[in-house]
N, C-alpha and C positions, 0 to 999 in steps of 0.2 A: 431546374433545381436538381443537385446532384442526390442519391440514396445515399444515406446512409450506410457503410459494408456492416455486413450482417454481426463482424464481431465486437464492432464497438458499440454496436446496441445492445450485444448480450452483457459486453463489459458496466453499460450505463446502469443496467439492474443490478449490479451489486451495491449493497451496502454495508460499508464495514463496521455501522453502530451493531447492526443486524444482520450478520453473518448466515443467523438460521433460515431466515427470513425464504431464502429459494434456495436448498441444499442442491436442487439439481441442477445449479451454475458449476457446480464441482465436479470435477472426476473422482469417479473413487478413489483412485492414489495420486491425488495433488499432492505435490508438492511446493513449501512457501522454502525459498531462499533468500536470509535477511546477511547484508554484508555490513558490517559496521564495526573498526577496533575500537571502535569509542564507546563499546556496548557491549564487550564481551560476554557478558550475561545474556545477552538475546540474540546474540548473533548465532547462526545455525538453521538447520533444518527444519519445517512443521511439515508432517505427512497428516494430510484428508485435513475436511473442515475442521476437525476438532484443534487438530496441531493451529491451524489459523487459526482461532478462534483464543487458541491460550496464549498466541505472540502477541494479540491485539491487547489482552487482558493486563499481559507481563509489562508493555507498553505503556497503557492506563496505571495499572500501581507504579512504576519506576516514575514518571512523570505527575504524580499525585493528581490523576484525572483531566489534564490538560493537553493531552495529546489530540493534535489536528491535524487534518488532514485536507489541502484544498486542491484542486485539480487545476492545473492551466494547460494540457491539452494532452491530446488523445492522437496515435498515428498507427493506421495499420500498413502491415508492412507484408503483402502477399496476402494470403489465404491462413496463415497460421500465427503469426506475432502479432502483436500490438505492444508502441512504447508508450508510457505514460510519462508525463511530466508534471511533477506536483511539489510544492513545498507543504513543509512539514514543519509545524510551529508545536511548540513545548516549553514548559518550564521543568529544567533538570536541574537535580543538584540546589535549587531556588535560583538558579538564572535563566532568565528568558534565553531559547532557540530557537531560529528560521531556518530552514536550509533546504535549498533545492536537493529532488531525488526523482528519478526515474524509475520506472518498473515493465520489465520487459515479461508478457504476458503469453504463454503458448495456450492454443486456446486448439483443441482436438474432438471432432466428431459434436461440436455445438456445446462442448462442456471446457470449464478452465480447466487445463492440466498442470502448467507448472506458470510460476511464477518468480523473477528475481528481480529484491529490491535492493538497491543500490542508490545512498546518499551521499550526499557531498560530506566528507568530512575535514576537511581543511578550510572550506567556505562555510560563513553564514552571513545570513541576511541582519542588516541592524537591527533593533528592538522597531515592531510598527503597534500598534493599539489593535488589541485583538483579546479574543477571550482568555490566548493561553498567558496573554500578558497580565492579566487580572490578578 
């Protein structure tokens, strides 16, 4: 049975309902980098958990509380990266979205340090039955 590497277990403790939840998954100057022209209002920089914390928020009110987030897999890449691949389901605007995004994670001295998200924006996934479709 292979170990687990050490940063995708630190990564499996985050929770993004509950951000506060282990402040000391963070570096103190994390950085969250959000790319998306389809979101000019949220696209940009969050510095330390709090900047996370109000992306997620901004997130939640643009999406009227339907933003999710489900994970289809995890890949460390050395001692320092990790990519994630996740879709991302919402109702915007009152139309259902799916869309695959990656998140490339630098993870320093046992703490997250920076973070860049990056969605698909010219792809999405059909409508599937799910909460944000509710």
């Amino acid at each position: 049975m292979l170990q687990e590497h050490p940063n995708v277990a630190l990564l499996k403790q985050l929770d993004p309902k509950d951000l506060s939840r282990d402040p000391n998954l963070f570096a103190p100057n994390f950085v969250w980098h959000f790319f998306n022209p389809h979101l000019p209002e949220v696209q940009g920089d969050y510095v330390g958990l709090e900047g996370l914390q109000y992306f997620f928020e901004t997130l939640e009110a643009i999406t009227q509380g339907t933003f999710e987030v489900e994970p289809i897999s995890i890949t460390p890449i050395g001692d320092e990266l990790l990519v994630t691949h996740v879709q991302d389901r919402m109702t915007l605007d009152g139309r259902f979205v799916a869309l695959d995004a990656v998140v490339v994670w630098r993870i320093v001295d046992g703490c997250i340090a920076e973070a860049w998200d990056i969605p698909s924006v010219y792809t999405e996934h059909p409508q599937t039955a799910t909460r944000a479709a509710a």
